[in-house]
Residue, then its C-alpha position, 0 to 999 in steps of 0.5 A: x576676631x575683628x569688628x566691622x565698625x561699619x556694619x555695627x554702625x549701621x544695624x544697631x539692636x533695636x531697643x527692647x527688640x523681640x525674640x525675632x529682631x534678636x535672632x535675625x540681628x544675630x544672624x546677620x551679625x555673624x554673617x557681617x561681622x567676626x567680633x563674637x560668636x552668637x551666644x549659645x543661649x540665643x542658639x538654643x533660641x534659634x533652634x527651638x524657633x526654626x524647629x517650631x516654623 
């Protein structure tokens, strides 16, 4: 696992973010960055939340 300090430097989690910025900060941590999966509770999230579009 390495961290892209770059990208984390650059896309900091907004401050009381919503279900939504979560889970695209989420998603694009994933596609940026290998430091940590998506934690399986927000996977949950996700799924309810793309089954629910």
């Amino acid at each position: 696992m390495t961290i892209n300090k770059t990208w984390h430097l650059a896309n900091k989690m907004p401050k009381n973010p919503s279900a939504e910025q979560r889970i695209n900060w989420h998603i694009q941590h994933a596609t940026n960055c290998s430091c940590r999966p998506i934690p399986s509770k927000l996977l949950e999230e996700i799924e309810k939340y793309e089954n629910s579009k």
